[in-house]
C-alpha positions in Angstrom: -24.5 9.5 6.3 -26.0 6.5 4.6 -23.5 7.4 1.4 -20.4 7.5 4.0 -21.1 4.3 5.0 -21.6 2.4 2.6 -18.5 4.0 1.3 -16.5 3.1 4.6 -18.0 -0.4 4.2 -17.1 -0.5 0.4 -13.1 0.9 1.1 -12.8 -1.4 4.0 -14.0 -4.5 2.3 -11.9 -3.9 -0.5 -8.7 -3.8 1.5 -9.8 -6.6 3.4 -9.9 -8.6 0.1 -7.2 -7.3 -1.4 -4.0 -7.1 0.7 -4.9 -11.3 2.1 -5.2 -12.0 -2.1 -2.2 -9.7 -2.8 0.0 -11.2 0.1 -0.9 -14.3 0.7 -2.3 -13.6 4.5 -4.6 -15.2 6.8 -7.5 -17.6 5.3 -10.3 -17.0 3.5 -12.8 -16.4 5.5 -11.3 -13.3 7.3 -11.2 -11.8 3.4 -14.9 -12.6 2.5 -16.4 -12.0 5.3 -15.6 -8.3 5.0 -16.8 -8.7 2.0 -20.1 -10.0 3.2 -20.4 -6.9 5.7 -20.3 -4.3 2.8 -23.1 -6.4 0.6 -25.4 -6.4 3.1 -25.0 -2.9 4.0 -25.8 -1.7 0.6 -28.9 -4.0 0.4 -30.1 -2.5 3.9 -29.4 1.1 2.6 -30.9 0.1 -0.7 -34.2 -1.8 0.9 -34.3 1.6 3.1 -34.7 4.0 0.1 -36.7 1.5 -1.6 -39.2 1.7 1.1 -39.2 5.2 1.8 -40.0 6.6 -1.5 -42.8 4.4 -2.3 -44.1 4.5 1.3 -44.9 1.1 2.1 -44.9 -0.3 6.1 -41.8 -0.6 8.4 -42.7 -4.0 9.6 -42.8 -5.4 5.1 -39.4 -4.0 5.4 -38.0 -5.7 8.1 -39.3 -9.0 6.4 -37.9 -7.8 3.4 -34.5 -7.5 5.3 -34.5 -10.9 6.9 -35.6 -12.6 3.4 -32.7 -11.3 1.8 -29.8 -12.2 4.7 -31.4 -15.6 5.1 -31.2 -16.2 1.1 -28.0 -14.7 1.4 -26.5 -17.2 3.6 -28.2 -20.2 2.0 -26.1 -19.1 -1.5 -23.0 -18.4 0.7 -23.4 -21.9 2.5 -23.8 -23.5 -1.3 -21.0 -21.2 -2.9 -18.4 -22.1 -0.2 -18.9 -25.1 2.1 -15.4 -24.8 3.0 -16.1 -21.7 4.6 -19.0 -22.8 6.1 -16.8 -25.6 7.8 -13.8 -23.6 8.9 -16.5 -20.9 10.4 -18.2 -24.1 12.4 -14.6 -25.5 13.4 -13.6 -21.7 14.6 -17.1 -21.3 16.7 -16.7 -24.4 18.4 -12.9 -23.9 19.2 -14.8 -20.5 20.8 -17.2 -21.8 22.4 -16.6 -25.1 23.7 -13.1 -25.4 24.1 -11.5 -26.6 27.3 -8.7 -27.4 29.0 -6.6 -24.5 28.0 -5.8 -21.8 30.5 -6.8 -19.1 27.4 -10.1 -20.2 27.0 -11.2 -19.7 30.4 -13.7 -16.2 30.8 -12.0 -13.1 31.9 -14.8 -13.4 34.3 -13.8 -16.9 35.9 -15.6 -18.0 39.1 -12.4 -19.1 40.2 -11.3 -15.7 40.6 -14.8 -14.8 42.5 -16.1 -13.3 38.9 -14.5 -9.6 39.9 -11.2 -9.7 40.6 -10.4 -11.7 37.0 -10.3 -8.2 35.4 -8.3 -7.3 37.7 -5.5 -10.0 37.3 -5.3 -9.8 33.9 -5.8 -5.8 33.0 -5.2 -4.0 36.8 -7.6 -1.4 38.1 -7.6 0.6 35.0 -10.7 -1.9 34.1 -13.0 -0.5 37.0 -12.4 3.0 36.0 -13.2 1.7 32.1 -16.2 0.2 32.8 -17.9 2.7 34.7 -16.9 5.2 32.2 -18.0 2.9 29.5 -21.5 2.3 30.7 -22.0 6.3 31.4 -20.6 7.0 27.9 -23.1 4.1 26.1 -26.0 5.9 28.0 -25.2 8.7 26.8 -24.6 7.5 22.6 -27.9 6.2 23.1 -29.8 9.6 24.6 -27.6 11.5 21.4 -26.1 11.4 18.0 -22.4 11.1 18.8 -20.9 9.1 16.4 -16.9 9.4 17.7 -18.1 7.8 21.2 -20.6 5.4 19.3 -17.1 3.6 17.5 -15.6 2.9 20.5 -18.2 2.1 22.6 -19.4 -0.7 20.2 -15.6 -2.1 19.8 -15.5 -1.7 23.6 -18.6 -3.9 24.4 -17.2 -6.5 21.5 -14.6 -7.3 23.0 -15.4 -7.3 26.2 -17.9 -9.8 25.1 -15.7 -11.6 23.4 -13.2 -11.5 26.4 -16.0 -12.9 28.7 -16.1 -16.0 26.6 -12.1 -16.6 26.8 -10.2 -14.7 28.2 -7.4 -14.5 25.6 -9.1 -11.5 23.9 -7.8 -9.2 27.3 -5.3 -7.9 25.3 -7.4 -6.4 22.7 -9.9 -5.1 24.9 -7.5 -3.7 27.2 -6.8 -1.3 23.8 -10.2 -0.2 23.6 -10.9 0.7 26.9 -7.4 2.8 27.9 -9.5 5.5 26.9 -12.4 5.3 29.1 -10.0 4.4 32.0 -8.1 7.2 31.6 -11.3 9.5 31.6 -12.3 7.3 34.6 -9.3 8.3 36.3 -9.3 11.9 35.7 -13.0 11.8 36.9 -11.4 10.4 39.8 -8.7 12.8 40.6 -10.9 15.8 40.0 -13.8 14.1 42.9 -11.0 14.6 45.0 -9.6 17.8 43.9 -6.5 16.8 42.4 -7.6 17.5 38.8 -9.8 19.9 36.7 -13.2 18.6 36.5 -14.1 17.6 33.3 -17.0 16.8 31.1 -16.4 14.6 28.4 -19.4 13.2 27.6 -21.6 15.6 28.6 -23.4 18.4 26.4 -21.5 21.8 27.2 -24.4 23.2 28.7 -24.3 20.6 31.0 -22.3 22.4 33.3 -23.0 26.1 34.4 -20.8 29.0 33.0 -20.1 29.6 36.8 -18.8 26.3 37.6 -16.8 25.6 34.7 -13.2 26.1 35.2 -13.3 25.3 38.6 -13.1 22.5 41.0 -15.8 21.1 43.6 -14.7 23.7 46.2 -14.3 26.6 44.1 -10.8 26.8 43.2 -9.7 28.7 40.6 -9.2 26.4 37.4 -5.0 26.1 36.7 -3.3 27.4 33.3 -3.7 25.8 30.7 -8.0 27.2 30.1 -9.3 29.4 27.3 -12.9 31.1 27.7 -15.6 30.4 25.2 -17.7 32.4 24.2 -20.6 32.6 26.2 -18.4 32.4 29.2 -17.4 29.1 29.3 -14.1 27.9 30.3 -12.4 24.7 27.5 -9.5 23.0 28.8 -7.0 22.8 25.6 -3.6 21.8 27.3 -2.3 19.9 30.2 -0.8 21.6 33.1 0.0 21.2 36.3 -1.5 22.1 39.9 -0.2 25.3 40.9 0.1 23.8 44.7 2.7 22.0 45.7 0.8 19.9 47.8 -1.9 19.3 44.8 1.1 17.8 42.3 2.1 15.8 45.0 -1.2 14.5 45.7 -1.5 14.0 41.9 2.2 12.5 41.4 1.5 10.0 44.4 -2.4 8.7 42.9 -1.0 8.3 39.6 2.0 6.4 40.6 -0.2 4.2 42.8 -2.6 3.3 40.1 0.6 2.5 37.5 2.7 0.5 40.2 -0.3 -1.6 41.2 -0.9 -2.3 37.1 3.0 -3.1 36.7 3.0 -5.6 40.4 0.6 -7.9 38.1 3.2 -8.4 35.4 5.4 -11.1 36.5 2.3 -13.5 37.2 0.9 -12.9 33.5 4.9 -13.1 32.3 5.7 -16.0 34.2 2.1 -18.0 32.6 4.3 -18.2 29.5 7.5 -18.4 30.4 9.6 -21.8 30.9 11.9 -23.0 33.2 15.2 -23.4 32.3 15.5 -27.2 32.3 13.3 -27.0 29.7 15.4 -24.9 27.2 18.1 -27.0 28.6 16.1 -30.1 27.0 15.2 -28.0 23.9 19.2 -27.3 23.3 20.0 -30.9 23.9 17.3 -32.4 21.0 18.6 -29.4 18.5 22.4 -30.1 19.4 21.6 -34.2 18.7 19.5 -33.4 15.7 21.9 -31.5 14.3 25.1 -34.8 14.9 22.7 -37.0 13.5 21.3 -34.6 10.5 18.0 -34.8 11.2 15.3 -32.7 9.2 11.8 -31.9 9.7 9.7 -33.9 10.2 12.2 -36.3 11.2 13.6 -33.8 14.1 9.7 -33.5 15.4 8.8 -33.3 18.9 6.2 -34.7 21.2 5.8 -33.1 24.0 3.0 -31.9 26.4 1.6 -29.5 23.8 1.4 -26.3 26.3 4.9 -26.5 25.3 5.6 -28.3 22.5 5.6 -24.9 20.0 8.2 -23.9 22.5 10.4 -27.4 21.8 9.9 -27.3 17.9 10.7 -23.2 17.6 14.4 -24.1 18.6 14.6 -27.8 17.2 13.0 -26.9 13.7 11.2 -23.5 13.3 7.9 -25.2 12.6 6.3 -23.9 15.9 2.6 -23.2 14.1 0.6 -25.6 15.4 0.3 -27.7 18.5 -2.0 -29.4 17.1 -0.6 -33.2 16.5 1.0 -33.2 20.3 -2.9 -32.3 21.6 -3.9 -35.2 20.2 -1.6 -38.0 20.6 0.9 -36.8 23.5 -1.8 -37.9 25.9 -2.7 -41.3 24.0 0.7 -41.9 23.6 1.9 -41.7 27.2 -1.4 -44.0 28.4 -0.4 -46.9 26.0 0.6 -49.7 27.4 3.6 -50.6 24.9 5.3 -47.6 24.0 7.4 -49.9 20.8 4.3 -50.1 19.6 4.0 -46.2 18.9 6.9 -46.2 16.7 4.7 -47.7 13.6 2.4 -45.3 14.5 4.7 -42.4 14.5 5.9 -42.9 10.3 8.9 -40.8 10.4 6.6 -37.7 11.7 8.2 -37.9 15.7 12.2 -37.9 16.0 11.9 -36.9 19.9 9.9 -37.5 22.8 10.1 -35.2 25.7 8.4 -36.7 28.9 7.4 -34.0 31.7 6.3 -34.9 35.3 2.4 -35.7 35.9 0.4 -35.0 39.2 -2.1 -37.3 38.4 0.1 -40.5 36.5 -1.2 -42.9 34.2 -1.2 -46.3 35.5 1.7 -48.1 36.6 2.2 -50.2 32.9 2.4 -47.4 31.2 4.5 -45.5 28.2 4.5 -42.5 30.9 5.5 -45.1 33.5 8.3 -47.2 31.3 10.0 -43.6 29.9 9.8 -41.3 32.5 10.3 -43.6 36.2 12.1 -46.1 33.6 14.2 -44.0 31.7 13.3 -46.5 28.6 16.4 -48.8 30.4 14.2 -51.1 32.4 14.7 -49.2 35.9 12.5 -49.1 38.8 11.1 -52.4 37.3 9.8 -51.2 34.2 10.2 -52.9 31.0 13.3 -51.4 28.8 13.0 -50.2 25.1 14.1 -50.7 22.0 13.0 -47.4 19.9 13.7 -44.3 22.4 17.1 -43.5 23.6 17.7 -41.9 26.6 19.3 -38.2 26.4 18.7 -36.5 29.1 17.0 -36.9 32.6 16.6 -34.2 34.5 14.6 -33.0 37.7 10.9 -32.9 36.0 12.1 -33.9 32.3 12.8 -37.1 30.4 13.7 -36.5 26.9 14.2 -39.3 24.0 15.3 -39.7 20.3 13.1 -41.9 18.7 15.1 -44.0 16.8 14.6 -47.3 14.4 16.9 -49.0 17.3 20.4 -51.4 15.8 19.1 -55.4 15.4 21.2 -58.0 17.3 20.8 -61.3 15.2 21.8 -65.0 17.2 21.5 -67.0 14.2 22.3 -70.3 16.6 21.0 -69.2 20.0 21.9 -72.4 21.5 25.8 -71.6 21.2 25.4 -68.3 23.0 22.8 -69.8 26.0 19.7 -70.0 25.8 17.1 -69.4 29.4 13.1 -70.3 29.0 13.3 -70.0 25.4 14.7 -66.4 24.9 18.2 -64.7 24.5 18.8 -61.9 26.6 21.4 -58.7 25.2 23.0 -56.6 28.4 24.9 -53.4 27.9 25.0 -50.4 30.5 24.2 -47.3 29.8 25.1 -43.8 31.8 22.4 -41.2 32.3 23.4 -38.1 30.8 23.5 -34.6 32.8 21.4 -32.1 32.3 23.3 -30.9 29.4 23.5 -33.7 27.7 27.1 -34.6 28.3 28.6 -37.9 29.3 30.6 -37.2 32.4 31.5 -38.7 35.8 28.5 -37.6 37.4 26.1 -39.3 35.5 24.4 -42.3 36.7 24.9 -45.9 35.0 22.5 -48.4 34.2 22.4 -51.6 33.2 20.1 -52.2 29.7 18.9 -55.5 29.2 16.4 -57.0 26.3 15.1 -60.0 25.7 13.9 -61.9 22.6 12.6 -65.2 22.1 13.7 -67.6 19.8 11.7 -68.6 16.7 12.9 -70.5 13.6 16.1 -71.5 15.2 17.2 -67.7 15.8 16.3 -64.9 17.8 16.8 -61.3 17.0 17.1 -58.5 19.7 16.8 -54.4 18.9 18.3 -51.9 21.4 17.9 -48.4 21.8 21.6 -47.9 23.0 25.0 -48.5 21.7 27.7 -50.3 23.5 29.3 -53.5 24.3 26.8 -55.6 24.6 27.1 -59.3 26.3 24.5 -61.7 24.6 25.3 -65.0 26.7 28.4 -66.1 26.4 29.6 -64.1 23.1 29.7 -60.2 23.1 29.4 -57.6 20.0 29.4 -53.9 19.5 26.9 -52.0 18.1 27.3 -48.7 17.0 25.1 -45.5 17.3 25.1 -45.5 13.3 23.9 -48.9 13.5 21.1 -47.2 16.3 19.9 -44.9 14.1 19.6 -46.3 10.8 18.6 -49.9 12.4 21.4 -51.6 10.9 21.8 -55.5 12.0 25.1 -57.0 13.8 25.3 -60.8 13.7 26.7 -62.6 16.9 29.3 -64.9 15.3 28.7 -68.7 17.3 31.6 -69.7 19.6 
């Protein structure tokens, strides 16, 4: 047994290393620490033999034991820091993240502690777990190394799954078998099924009660004796009774269709609504007219979806990472011109969603999504996000360098307490992004004040624009690439 394992440990270690090396796959730390497992395995197994062949005490070997893995990790810690690091960042992003919906427990209290399991993996959890804790009793009484595997993967995820709740889906794997044995324990309390005995010894149960049910039916077909005589159940079939199979039909049924009502809940937690695609379309379709590349065709977005938005603007839908943390700092600053700096080519669109709780009223939340980045609702207008679409719940913006409007002799065009003021209007697209009758029009305004003799003005939008008593066109090439137009003097 010792040899197995440390063989097992040995064979699974090495593919561990190999295929992530070979391949290219995951990071390093899921290789080595495989790797890790198997070492001190064979120092354990090797310490073991050690001690019993010269005899010495139990409790110099479990000093022995804890010597070695604490010099063990000391030379790992010195070997790889980065590791070390990485492992630190990963615990913490288990433990103490919050504000995500995944990292909540499978236990929440906000589902009374109970009825989380049953939310997330139906009542096929309840039959598991009372299976699992019979079957862990009994691994512990005896040697039965098949139920001891599964028991321990069972119990490790559900642990993990009580600390966040995103690790259901694996421990709904390792359980399906103890809920279906919790199940048919079920159907055969009631007489539906055979009774069964799969974690008990064989002579747990009577030669005279095998093979039948709790009120002495005869077993169906489908039994072989054993010798001794026993009675082994070695294929399925069905009650003889009509009534029985549709007793059995009916419980079955109930237990699935009660699993599959809980599906559109969990479907709909990462789904999106469709003006969101809608928004997702529009950025890819304006990316594409002004050939824009990543990082240049970036999103920000409220990162729950901003993997969503970048998956169908530019395939790099990895990470979330840089919308966690600056969407929310961006959209409480009180100058949202300001941000463009900041940005350094690595944001090309902003996509603004509706907030419960708003940030104050002068803010980049306030000016982009109740001002549209024109200047309504009496908000200040901008002059690095252009407007593309505004729809029920969704503001979305190409961040652009913005077209420069020079007055090099302000005084010839009016000037009105020391700045010149540029006014175009511009007409809210629909929801798909298309120009038409039913779009709404505003009038853009910017100011600048004049220094040096001159004053220069950037805008977000092309158009006609009037700049006191002279007007000039600017183009959306000129938007994009910040060129300058000069207002000749009159």
């Amino acid at each position: 047994q010792r040899q197995m394992c440390i063989r097992g440990s040995s064979l699974g270690a090495g593919g561990a290393l190999a295929v992530p090396l070979a391949l290219g796959w995951h990071e390093s730390i899921a290789a080595v620490t495989p790797v890790l497992v198997a070492g001190g395995a064979f120092v354990v197994v090797g310490l073991g033999e050690l001690w019993r062949r010269v005899s010495l005490p139990p409790l110099a070997l479990v000093a022995a034991e804890a010597v070695v893995a604490v010099g063990g990790l000391v030379a790992y810690a010195r070997l790889r820091p980065g590791d070390v690091d990485r492992i630190r960042t990963r615990a913490a992003d288990l433990f103490f993240r919050e504000g995500i919906s995944e990292t909540v427990s499978l236990f929440s209290p906000d589902f009374a502690v109970v009825f989380g399991p049953l939310l997330q993996l139906g009542l096929g959890f309840y039959f598991a777990i009372a299976v699992l804790a019979v079957a862990t009793w009994a691994t512990a009484r005896r040697y039965e190394p098949g139920w001891l595997v599964v028991v321990c993967f069972a119990w490790y995820y559900t642990l993990l799954a009580t600390v966040q709740v995103r690790f259901a889906g694996q421990l709904a794997i390792m359980i399906a078998p103890f809920a279906g044995i919790g199940l048919v324990y079920l159907l055969s309390a009631i007489d539906i099924a055979r009774p069964v005995a799969a974690l008990g010894r064989g002579d747990d149960v009577s030669p005279s009660t095998r093979g039948r049910s709790s009120r002495g039916r005869p077993s169906r077909t489908g039994a072989d004796s054993e010798p001794g005589g026993e009675t082994a159940i070695t294929s399925l079939a069905l009650p003889e009774e009509t009534r029985l199979r549709g007793y059995l039909a009916a419980t079955v049924a109930l237990v699935l269709l009660f699993n599959l009502l809980l599906v559109p809940p969990l479907v709909g937690q990462t789904t999106h609504d469709r003006v969101q695609f809608d928004a997702a379309l529009t950025v890819d379709s304006h990316a594409e007219d002004v050939d824009r590349e990543y990082p240049q065709n970036f999103v920000l977005s409220q990162w729950g979806d901003n993997r969503m938005y970048n998956y169908f603007v530019n395939g790099e839908a990895r990470s979330y990472s840089y919308a966690r943390s600056n969407y929310d700092q961006f959209l409480t600053a009180t100058h949202p011109d300001e941000w463009y700096n900041r940005f350094q080519d690595r944001v090309g669109y902003v996509v603004v969603t509706e907030r419960e709780n708003a940030p104050p009223t002068e803010s980049t939340y306030t000016t982009l999504y109740d001002g549209l980045g024109v200047g309504v609702n009496d908000t200040a207008a901008t002059g690095h996000y252009q407007l593309l679409t505004a729809t029920e719940g969704i503001r979305t913006f190409a961040v652009v360098p913005g077209a420069t409007i020079s007055v090099p002799e302000p005084s010839s065009v009016g000037v009105e307490n020391g700045t010149v003021t540029a006014t175009t209007t511009v007409t809210v697209p629909n929801s798909s992004g298309e120009v038409t009758a039913t779009g709404t029009t505003f009038e853009y305004e910017r100011h600048a004040a004049v220094s040096n003799g001159t004053a220069t003005i950037r805008v977000a939008h092309p158009g006609e624009y009037q700049v006191g008593t002279q007007s000039v066109t600017v183009t959306n090439d000129a938007v994009h690439n910040g060129n300058q137009t000069v207002v000749q003097s009159g």
